[in-house]
N, C-alpha and C positions, 0 to 999 in steps of 0.2 A: 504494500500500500504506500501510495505516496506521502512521502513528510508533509506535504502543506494541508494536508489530512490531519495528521496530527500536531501542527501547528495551530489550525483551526479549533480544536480539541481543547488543547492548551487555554487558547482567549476565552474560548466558553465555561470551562470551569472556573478561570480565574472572574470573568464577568459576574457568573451568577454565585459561587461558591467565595471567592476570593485567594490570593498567592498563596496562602497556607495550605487550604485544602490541595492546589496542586502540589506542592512539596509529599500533602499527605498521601494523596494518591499516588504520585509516583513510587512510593517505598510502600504501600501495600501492594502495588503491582509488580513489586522488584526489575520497576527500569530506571536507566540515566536521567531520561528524557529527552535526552540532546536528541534532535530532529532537524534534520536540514530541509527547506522547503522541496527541494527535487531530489532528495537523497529518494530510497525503496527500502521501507523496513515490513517485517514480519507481520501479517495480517492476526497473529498468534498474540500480537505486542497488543493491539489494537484492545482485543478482545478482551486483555490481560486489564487492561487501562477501565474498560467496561465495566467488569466483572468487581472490581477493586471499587468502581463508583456506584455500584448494586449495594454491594456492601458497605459502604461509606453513609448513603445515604438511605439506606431501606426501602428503596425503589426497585420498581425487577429491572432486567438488563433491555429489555424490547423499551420501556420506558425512559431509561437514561440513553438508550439511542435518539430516542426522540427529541429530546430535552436537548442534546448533545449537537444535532442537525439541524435543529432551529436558532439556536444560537450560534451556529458553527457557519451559514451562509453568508454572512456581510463580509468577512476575512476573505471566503473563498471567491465571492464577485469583484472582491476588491482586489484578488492579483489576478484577475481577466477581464480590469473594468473598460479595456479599448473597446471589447469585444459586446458589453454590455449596455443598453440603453435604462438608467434606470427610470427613467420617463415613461417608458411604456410600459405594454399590458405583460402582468404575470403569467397569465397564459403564453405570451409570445417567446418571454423567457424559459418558460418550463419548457418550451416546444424545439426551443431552440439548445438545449444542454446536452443533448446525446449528438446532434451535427454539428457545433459551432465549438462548442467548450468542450468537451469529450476527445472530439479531432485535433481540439489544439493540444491538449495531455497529449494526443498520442506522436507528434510532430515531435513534440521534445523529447519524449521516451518511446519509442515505439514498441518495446516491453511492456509497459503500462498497460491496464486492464479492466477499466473505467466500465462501470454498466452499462448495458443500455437500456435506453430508457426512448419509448417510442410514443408519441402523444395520436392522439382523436379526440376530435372536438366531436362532443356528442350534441351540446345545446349551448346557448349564449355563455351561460354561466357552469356549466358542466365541462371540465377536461376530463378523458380517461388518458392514464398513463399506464404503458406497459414499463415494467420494469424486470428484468431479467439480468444476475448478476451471480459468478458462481461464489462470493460470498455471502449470500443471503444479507444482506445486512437494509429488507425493505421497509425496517423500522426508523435506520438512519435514515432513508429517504423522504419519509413521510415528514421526520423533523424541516428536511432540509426543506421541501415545499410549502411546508409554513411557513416559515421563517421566509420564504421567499415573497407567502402575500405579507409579512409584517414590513418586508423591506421595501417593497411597491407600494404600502399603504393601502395595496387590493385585498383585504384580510380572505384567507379562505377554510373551506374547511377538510380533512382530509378521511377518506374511507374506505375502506382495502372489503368489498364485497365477498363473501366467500363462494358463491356462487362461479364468480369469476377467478377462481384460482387457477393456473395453469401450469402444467409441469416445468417446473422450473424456472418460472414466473410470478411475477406478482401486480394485480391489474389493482392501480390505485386509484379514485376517483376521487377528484380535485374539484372540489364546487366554492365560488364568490360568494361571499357571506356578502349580501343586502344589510 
């Protein structure tokens, strides 16, 4: 996984938690922390970092993804903000993250292994997103697309139907909160 992943990680714990508690999660997670934005570390580290904030905070771990995604996208628009309109609609944002932002990860790293994530406009105010990624992690996602209407001031809401579950997929439905 890429460092600016867990740099991202880093600002949101210390945002909502404050510099201690990252000291404190780092050493129940048993990492350095040292993360370089384009370095590649262990998706095992990640989980470690997770797991460690489950238990820190008595939250479950699909939770603290959440938590972790929504606080964790203003970092992550902010080192691709050429590439980014924050003026427009979150929908065009979300639609555009697996061809515009995804492609640019893979330019730099062509290693890198970024989800994807496929959009359908179903109704005005309705995106469905496909999301398919071989680390599961479509709880971090669900964070990250909040956090994306909090940063467009388009607030939304997020809902992973189970109806729509697909093998090795996850169809999340993104509606405009009125």
């Amino acid at each position: 996984m890429k460092g600016v992943i867990f740099n991202a990680v880093e600002r949101a714990v210390v945002a909502t938690m404050g510099t201690d508690a990252w000291d404190d999660l780092l050493d129940l997670a048993d990492s350095d922390g040292v993360y370089t934005a384009l370095g590649t570390y262990p998706d095992d580290e990640l989980i470690a970092l997770v797991m460690a904030a489950a238990e820190m905070t008595g939250h479950d771990p699909e939770d603290v993804l959440r938590l972790i995604g929504r606080h964790s996208i203003e970092h992550l628009v902010d080192q691709m903000s050429e590439h980014v309109d924050r003026d427009g609609h979150v929908f065009d944002f979300l639609g555009s993250v697996h061809s515009l932002i995804h492609m640019e990860v893979k330019k730099l790293d062509p290693d890198a292994r970024p989800p994807a994530i496929l959009p359908n406009q179903l109704a005005e105010d309705l995106l469905e997103l496909s999301y398919r990624s071989e680390r599961g992690l479509s709880p971090l996602a669900e964070g990250l697309i909040v956090g994306s209407g909090d940063l467009f001031a388009q607030p939304v809401e997020v809902s992973v139907p189970d109806s729509v579950q697909r093998d090795g997929e996850t169809v999340i439905h993104v509606r405009l909160v009125a």
